[in-house]
C-alpha positions as CSV (number, residue, x, y, z in Angstrom):
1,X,17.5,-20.1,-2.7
2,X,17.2,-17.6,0.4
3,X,14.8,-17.7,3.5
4,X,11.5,-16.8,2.9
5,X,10.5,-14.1,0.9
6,X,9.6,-11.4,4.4
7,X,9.7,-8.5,6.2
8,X,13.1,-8.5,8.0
9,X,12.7,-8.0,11.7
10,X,14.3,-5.4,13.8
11,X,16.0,-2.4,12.5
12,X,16.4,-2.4,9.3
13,X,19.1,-2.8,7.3
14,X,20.7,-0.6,4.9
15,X,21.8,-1.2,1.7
16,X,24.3,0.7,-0.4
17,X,23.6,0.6,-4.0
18,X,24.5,2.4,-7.2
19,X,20.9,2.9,-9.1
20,X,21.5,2.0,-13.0
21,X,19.8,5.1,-15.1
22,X,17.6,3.0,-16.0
23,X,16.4,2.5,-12.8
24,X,16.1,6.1,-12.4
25,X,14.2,6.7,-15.8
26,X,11.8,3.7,-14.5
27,X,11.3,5.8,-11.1
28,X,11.1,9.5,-12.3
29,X,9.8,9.0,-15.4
30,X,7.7,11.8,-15.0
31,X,7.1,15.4,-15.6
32,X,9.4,17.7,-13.3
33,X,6.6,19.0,-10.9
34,X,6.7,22.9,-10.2
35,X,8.2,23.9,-6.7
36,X,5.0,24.8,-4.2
37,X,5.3,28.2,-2.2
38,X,3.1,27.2,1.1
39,X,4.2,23.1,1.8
40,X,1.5,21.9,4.0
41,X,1.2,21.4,7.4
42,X,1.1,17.9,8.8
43,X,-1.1,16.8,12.1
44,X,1.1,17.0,15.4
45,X,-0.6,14.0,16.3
46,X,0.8,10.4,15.6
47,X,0.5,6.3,16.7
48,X,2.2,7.4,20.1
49,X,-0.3,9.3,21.1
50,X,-2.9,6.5,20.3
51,X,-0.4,3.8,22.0
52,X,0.5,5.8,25.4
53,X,-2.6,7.9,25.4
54,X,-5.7,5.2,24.8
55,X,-4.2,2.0,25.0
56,X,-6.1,0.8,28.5
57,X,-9.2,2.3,27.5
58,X,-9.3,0.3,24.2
59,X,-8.3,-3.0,25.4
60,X,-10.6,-3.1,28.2
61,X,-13.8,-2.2,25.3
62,X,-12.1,-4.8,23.3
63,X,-12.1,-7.1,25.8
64,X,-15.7,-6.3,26.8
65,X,-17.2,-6.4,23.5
66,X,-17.9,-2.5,23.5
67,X,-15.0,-1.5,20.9
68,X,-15.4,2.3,20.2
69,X,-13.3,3.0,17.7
70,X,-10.3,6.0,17.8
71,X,-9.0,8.0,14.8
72,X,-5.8,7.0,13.4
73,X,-3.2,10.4,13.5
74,X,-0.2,11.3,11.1
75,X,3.2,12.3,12.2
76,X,4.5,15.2,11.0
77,X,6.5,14.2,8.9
78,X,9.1,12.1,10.8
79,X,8.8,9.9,13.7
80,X,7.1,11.0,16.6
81,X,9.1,11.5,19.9
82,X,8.3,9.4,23.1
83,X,9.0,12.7,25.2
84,X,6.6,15.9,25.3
85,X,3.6,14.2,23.9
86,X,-0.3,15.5,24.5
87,X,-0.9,15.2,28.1
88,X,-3.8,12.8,28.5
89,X,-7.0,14.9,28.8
90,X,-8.0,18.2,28.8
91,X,-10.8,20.2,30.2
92,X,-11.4,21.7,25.9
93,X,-12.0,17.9,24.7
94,X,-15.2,16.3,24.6
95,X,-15.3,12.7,26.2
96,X,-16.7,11.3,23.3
97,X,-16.5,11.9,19.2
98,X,-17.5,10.9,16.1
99,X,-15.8,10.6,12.7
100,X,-18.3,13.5,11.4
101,X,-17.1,15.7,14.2
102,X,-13.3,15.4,13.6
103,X,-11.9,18.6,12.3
104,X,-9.5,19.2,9.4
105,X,-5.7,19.2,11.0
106,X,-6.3,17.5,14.5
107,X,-9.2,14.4,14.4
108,X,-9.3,14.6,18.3
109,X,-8.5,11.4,20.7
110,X,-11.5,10.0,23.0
111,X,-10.3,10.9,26.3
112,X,-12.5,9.3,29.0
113,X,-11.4,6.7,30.8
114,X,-8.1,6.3,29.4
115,X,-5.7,5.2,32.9
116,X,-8.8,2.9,34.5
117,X,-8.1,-0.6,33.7
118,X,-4.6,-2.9,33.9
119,X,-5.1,-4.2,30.3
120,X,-4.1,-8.3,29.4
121,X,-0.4,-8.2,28.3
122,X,-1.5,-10.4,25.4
123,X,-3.9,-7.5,23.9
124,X,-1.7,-5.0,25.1
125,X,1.3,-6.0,23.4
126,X,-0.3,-6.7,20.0
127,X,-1.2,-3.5,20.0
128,X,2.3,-2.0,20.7
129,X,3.5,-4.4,18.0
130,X,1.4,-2.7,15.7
131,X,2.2,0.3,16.3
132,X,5.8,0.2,16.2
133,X,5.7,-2.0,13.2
134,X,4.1,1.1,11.6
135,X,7.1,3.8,13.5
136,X,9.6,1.5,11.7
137,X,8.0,1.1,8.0
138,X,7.4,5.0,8.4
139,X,10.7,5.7,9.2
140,X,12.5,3.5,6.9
141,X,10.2,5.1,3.7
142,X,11.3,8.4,5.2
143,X,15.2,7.5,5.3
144,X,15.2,5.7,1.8
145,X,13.2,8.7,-0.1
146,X,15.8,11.5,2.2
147,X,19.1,9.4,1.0
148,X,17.9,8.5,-2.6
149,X,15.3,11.1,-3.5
150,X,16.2,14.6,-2.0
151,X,14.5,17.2,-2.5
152,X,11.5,15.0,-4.0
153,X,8.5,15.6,-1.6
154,X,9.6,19.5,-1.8
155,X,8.1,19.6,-5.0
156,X,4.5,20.3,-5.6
157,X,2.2,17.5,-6.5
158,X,0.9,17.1,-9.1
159,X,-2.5,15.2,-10.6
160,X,-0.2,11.9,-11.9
161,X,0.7,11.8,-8.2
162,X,-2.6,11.2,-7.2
163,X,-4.3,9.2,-10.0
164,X,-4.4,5.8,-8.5
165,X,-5.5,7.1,-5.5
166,X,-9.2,6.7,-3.9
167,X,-11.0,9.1,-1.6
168,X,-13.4,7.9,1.2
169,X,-14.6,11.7,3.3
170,X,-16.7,10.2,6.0
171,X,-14.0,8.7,7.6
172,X,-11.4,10.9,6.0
173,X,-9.4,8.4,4.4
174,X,-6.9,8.2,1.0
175,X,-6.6,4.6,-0.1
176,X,-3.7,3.7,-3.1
177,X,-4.6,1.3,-5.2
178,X,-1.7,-1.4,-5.1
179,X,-2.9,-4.4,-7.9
180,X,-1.9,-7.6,-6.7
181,X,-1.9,-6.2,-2.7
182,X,-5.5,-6.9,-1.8
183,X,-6.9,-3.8,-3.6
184,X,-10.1,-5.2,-4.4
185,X,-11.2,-6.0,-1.2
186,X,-10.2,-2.8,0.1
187,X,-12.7,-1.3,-2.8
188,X,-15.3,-3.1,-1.0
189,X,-14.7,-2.1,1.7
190,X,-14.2,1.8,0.9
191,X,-18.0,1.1,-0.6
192,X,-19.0,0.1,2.8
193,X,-17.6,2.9,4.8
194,X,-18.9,5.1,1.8
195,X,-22.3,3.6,2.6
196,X,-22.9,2.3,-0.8
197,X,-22.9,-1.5,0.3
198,X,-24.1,-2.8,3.9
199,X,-21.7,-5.8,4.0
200,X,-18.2,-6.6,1.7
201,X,-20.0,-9.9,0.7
202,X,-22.6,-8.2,-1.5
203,X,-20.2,-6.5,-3.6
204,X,-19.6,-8.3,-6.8
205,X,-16.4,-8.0,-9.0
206,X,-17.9,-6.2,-11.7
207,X,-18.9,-3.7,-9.1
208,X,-15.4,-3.2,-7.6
209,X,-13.7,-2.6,-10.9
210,X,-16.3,-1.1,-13.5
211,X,-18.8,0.1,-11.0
212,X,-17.1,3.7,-10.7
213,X,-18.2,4.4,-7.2
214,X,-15.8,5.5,-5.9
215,X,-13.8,8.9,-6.1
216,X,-10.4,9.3,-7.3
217,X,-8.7,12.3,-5.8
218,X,-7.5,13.6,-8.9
219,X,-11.3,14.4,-9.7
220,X,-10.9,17.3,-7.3
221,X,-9.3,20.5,-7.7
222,X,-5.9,21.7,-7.1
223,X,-7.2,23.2,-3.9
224,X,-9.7,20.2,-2.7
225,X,-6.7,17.7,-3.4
226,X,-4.0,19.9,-1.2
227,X,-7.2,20.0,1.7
228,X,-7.3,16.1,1.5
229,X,-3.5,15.3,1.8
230,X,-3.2,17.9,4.5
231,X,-6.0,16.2,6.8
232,X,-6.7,13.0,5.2
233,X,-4.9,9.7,6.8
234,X,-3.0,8.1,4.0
235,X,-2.8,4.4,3.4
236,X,-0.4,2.0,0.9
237,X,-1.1,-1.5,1.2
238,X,1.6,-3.2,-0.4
239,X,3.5,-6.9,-1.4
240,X,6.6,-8.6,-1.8
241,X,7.7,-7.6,-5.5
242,X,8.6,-10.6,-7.0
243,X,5.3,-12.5,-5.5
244,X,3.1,-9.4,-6.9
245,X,4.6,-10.1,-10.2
246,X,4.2,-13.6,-9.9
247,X,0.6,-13.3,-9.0
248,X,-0.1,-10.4,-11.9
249,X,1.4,-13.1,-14.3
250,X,-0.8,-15.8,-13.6
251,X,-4.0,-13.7,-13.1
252,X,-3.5,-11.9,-16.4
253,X,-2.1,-14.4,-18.9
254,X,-2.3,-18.2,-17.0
255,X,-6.2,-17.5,-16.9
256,X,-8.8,-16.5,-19.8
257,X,-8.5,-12.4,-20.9
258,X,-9.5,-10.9,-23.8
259,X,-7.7,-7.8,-23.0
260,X,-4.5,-9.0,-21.9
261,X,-3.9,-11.6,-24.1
262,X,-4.8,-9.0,-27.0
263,X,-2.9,-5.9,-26.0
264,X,0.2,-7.7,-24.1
265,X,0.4,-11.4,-25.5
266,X,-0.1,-11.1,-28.8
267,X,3.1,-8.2,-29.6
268,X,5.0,-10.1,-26.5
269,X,5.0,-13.5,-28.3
270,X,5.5,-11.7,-31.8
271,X,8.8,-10.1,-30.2
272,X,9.7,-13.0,-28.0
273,X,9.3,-15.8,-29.5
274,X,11.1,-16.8,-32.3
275,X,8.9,-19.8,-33.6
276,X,5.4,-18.5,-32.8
277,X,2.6,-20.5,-34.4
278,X,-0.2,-18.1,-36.4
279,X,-2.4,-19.2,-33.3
280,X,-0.4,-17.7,-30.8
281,X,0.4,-14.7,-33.0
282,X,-3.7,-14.2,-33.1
283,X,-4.6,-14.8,-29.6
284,X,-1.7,-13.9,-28.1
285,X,-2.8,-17.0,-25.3
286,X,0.1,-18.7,-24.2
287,X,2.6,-16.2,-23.1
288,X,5.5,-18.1,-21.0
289,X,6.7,-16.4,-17.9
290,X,10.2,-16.2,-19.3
291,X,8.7,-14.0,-22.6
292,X,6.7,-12.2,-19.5
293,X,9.7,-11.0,-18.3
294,X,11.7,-10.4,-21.0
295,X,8.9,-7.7,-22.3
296,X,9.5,-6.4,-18.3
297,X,12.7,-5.4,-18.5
298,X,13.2,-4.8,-22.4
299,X,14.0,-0.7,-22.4
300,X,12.6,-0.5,-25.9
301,X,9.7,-2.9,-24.8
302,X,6.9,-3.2,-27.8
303,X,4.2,-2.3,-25.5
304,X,3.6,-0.1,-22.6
305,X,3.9,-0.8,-18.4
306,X,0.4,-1.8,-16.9
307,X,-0.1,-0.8,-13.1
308,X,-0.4,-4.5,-12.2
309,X,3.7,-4.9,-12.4
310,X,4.5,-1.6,-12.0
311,X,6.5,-0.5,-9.2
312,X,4.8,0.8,-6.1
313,X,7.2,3.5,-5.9
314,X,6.0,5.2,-9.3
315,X,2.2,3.6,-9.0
316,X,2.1,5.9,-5.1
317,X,4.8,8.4,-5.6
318,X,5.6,7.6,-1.2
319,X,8.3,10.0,-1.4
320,X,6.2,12.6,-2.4
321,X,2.9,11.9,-0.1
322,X,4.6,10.7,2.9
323,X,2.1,8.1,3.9
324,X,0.7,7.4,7.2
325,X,-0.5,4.1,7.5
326,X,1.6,1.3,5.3
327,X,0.4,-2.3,5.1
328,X,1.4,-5.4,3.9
329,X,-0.2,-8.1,2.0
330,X,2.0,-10.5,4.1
331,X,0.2,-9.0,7.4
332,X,-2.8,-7.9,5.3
333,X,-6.0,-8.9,7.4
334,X,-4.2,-7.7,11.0
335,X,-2.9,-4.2,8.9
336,X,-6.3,-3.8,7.3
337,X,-8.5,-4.2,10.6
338,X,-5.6,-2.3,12.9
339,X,-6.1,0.8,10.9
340,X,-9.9,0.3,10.5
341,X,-10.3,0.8,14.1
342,X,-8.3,3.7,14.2
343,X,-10.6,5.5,11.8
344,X,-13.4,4.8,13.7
345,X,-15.4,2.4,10.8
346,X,-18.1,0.5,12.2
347,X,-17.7,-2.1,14.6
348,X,-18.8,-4.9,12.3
349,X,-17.0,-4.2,9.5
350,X,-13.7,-6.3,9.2
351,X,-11.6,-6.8,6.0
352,X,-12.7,-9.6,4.0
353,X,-10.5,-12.9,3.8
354,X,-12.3,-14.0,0.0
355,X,-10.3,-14.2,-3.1
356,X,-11.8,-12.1,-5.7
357,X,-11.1,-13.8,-8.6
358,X,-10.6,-17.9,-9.6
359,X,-11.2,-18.7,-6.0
360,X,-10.4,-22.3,-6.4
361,X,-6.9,-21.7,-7.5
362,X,-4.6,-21.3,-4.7
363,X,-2.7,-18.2,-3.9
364,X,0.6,-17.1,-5.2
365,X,3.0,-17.6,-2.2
366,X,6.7,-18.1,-1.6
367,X,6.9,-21.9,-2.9
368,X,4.9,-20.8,-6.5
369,X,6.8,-17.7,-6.3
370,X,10.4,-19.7,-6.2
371,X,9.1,-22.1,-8.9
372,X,8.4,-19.3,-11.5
373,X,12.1,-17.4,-11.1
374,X,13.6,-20.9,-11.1
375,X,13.0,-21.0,-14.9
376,X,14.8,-17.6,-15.2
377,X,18.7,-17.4,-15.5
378,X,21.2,-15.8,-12.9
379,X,21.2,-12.7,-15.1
380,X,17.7,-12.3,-15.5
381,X,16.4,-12.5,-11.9
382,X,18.8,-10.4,-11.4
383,X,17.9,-7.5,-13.9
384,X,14.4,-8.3,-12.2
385,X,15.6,-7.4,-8.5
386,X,17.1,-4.6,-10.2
387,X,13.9,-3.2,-11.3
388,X,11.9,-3.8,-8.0
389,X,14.8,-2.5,-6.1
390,X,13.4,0.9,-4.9
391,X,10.8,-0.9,-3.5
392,X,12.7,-3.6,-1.8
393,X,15.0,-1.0,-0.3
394,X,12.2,1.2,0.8
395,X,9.6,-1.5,2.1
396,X,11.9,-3.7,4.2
397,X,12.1,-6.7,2.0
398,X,15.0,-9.4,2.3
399,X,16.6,-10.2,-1.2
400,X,14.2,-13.4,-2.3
401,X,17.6,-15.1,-3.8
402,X,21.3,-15.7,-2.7
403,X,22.7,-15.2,-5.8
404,X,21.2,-11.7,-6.3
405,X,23.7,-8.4,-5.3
């Protein structure tokens, strides 16, 4: 078995590969949107302006314990250049500002104070990291959808494109719901900055998931969804694949559910399993991760996808959207609470470290991870890479087995 299964570090790598059709089917298996007439306009602004611009001025309120938070800017629509940035104030910006006053295109920088303190290396170069850790994931998505899906975010967008996405307009933020990636924290926390909780902690599960507190943006018009992804910072927080799928497995069919066990166990063992018992083929409890994966990569599977396992490239349509902000689960408190600040939440609120659900059982990591694909053959982890592909290309994940090509 390979290294662990990470983010590679440095530039990344590319990877020539010949996608199967039904690896294209899996990715666009969706109606042909209709061309738009008027693209929209992306933001000049971007994380080098935050990083050259406001750097000193936020470590040293860091470092004093009077943090005021900075809004978090898009590129447009490719990497920012180092050269001919903003200059650093101007006499037409207001020295201070809050998220109600940002406008719709250009959510201004605070400007005071910006060149007045020599800030610790330490902080300083945490920060950097960040930020070119975002300049690289940005530019890799951009590369993968230019090479593999041309011509893709020309197309008009459409509802389907937005459905799993959450709106939070006080802070001007779009949220896509990753399972498996940390997403029901991050509903708690879109409830706090949405003012409908005071703390993370308070929130209950039930809340998170059947609550319906939050907005979905394809509850909007046409025209209110366009305004949103025009001026709105987008966010993916995502994971590595074959972990996610790991961890959807155990949470789903390891673990009591009446739902999952009834609408994916029960035809799963009846297709998979050539000596089913009459208990299993009524409860549909008991579904092996090898019959798990079978049903996964069976074209003619005998029941539908569920956005738990389902790729983040069809679940967020990236190519499409062009996000600004993507995290990891991997980095997932330091992502979250980077791009928290940036959008100028409250002080106090941090991401939340609790597991949501069975909090005594331990995580899904690397080591669990490796010990459910070991019970798969050769062929079969490798018809499962071949599913997750898009996402390992476009994401910067290593391949999490030697023997896979």
């Amino acid at each position: 078995m390979s290294s662990p299964l990470s983010e590679r570090s440095g530039e990344p790598v590319e990877r020539e590969r010949i996608i199967c059709s039904r690896e294209i089917i899996l990715w666009e298996g969706q109606p042909s949107p209709q061309p738009v007439n008027n693209p929209p306009e992306l933001s000049n602004l971007c994380l080098d302006d935050i990083c050259n611009e406001s750097i000193n001025r936020r470590v040293k309120a860091l470092t004093s314990n009077r943090y005021e938070p900075q809004p978090y800017h898009r590129c447009k629509g490719r990497i920012c250049p180092r050269t001919g940035r903003q200059k650093a104030s101007s006499p037409n910006n207001p020295k201070d500002v809050t998220s109600s006053q940002f406008t719709k295109n250009h959510r201004k920088l605070l400007r005071s104070g910006l060149h007045s303190v020599d800030p610790p290396g330490q902080i300083q170069d945490s920060f950097r990291q960040m930020t070119d850790a975002q300049h690289s994931r940005q530019k890799l998505m951009r590369e993968v959808c230019a090479k593999y899906r041309s011509g893709t975010s020309k197309l008009s967008i459409s509802r389907m494109h937005v459905s799993r996405i959450y709106v939070e307009d006080k802070h001007k933020l779009l949220y896509c719901e990753v399972p498996k990636a940390g997403c029901s924290n991050w509903k708690r926390v879109l409830m706090v900055l949405q003012g409908l909780a005071s703390t993370t902690g308070a929130i209950q599960h039930d809340e998170v998931h059947y609550g319906n507190h939050l907005k979905r943006l394809d509850s909007f018009n046409q025209k209110e969804i366009n305004q949103r992804l025009n001026s709105y910072t987008k966010v993916l927080f995502l994971r590595e694949p074959f972990e996610r799928l790991v961890s959807a497995f155990r949470d789903k069919f390891e673990s009591p559910n009446s739902y999952y066990h009834t609408v994916f166990g029960k035809p799963i063992i009846s297709r998979y399993r050539s000596n089913a018992t009459a208990k299993a083929l009524r409860t549909g409890a008991g579904v092996t991760f090898k019959e798990f994966v079978q049903y996964l990569l069976d074209v003619h599977r005998p029941v539908g996808m569920d956005i738990h396992w389902e790729p983040v490239g069809h679940l967020c349509s990236p190519c499409q959207l062009d996000y600004d902000f993507i995290g990891k689960f991997e980095t997932l408190e330091e992502d979250a609470n980077f791009l928290l600040r940036n959008i100028g939440a409250p002080s106090n609120l941090t991401f939340p470290s609790f597991k949501d659900r069975n909090p005594n059982a331990e995580r899904t990591s690397l080591e669990i991870t490796k010990k459910y694909f070991s019970l798969l053959n050769v062929s079969e982890r490798q018809r499962a890479y071949d599913f997750y592909y898009m996402d390992y290309l476009m994401f910067n994940y290593s391949k999490p087995f030697k023997d896979l090509h």
